[in-house]
C-alpha positions as CSV (number, residue, x, y, z in Angstrom):
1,X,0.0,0.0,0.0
2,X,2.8,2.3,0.3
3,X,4.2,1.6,-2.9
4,X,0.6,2.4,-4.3
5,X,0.3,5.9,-2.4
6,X,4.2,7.0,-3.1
7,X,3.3,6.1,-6.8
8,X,0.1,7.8,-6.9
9,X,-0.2,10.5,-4.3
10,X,3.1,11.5,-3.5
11,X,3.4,14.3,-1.2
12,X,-0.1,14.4,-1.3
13,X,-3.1,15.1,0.8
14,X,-4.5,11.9,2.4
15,X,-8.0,10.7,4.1
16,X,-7.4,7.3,5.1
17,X,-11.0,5.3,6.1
18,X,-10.9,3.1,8.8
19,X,-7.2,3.9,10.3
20,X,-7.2,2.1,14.1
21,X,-4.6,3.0,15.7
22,X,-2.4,4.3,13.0
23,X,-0.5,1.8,11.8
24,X,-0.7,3.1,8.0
25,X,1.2,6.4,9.0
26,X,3.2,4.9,11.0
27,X,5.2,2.9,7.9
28,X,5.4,5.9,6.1
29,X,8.0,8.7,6.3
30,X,7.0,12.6,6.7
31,X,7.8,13.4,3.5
32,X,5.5,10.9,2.0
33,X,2.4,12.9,2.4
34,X,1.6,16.3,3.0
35,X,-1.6,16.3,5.1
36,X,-2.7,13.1,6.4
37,X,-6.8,12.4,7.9
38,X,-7.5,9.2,9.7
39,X,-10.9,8.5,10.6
40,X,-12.3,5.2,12.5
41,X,-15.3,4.1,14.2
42,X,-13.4,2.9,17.8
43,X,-12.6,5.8,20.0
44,X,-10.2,3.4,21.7
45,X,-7.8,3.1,18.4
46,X,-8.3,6.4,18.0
47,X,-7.1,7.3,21.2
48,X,-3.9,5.2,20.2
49,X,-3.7,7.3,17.2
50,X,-3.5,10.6,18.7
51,X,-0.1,10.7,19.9
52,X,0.9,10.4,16.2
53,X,-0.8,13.9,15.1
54,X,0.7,16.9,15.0
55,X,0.0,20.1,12.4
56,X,0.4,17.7,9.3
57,X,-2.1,15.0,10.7
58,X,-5.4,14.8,12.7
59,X,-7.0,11.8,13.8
60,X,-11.0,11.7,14.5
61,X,-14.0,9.3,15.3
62,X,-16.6,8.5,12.5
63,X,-18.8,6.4,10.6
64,X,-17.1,6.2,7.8
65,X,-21.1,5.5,6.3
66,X,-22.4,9.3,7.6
67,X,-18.6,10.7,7.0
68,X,-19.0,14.9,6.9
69,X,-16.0,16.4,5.5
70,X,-15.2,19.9,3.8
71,X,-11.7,18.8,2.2
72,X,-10.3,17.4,-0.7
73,X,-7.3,14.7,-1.4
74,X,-5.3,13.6,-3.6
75,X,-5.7,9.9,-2.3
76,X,-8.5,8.3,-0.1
77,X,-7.5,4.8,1.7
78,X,-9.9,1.9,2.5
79,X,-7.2,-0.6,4.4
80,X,-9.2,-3.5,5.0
81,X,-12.2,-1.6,5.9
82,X,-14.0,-1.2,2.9
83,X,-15.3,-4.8,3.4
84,X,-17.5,-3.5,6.4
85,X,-20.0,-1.9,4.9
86,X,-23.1,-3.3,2.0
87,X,-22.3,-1.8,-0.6
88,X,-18.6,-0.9,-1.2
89,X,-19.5,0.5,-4.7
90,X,-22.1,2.8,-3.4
91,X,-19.5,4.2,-0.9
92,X,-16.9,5.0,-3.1
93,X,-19.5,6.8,-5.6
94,X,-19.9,8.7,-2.6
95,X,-16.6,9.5,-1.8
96,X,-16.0,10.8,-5.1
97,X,-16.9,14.3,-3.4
98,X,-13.6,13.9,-1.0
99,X,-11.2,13.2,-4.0
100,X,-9.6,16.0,-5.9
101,X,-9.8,15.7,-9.5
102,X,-7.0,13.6,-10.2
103,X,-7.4,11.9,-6.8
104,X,-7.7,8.1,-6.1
105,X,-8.7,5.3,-4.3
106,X,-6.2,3.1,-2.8
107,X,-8.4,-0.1,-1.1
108,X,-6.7,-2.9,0.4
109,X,-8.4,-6.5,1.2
110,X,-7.4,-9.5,2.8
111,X,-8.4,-12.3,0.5
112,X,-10.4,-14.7,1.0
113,X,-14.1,-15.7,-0.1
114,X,-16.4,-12.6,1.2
115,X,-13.7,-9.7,-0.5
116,X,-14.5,-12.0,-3.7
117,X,-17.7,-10.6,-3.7
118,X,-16.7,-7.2,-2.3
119,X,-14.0,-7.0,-5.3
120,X,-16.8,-7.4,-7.8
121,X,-18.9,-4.4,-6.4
122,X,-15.8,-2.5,-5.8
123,X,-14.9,-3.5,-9.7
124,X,-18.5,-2.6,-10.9
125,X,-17.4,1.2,-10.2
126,X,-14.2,2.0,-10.5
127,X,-11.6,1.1,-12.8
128,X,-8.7,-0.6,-11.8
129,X,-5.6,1.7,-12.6
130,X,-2.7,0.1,-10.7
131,X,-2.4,-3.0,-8.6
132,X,-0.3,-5.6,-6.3
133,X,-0.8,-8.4,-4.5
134,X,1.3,-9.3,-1.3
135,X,1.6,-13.0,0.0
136,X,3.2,-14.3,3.3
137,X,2.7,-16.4,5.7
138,X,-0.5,-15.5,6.9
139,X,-2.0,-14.8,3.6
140,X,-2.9,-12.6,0.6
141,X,-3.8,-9.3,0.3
142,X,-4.9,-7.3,-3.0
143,X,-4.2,-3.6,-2.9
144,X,-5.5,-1.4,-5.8
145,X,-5.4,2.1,-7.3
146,X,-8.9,2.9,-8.4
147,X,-10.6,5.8,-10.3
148,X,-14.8,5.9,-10.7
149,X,-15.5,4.8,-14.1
């Protein structure tokens, strides 16, 4: 995934969906990203994120389903969160109001046989502009670069 946003959004502004406790920004350097928004539904791993925000970076609780934002970015992240809500399509349509006009999606999945079916709805409304797939020795994971179609 940090291949993915280096490539696409360097330097960029980033709203990253579902962040827990930070982990994303944590791999990344502070020259990877400009401004960086984490939003999760726990207060508890948001709490744990806190200490990693400073003027750059601001952490807050949400639903990422009633999500009210007046900013733009240049790359919004779904890291294995996407899969939480009904219609994953649906969600990004509506999220196309958060992405600047050369912005992306960047959505990362575990795979196995529900993120199957979340791929396909995902697939039905976006286009698939970049992608990698990461094994080990826990599993897979599929992480994509995706633009509405």
């Amino acid at each position: 995934m940090c291949q993915s946003l280096r490539r696409h959004a360097h330097a960029g502004s980033w709203l990253e969906i579902g962040c827990g406790e930070a982990l994303l920004q944590r791999r990344l350097a502070p020259n990877d990203y400009q401004r960086f928004v984490g939003v999760d539904l726990s207060s508890v791993a948001i709490a744990r994120a806190q200490p990693f925000a400073d003027h750059r970076v601001r952490y807050f609780v949400a639903d990422m389903q009633q999500l009210q934002l007046n900013e733009r970015f240049d790359a919004v992240i779904f890291a294995e969160s996407i899969s939480y809500v009904p219609h994953p399509g649906q969600l990004l349509r509506a999220y196309a109001r958060f992405l600047n006009p050369a912005g992306v999606f960047i959505v990362s999945l575990f795979r196995n046989q529900r993120t199957a079916h979340v791929w396909t709805e995902i697939h039905a409304a976006t286009a698939t502009i970049d992608q990698v797939t990461t094994t080990n020795a826990v599993g897979t994971w599929d992480c994509e670069v995706l633009r509405l179609r």
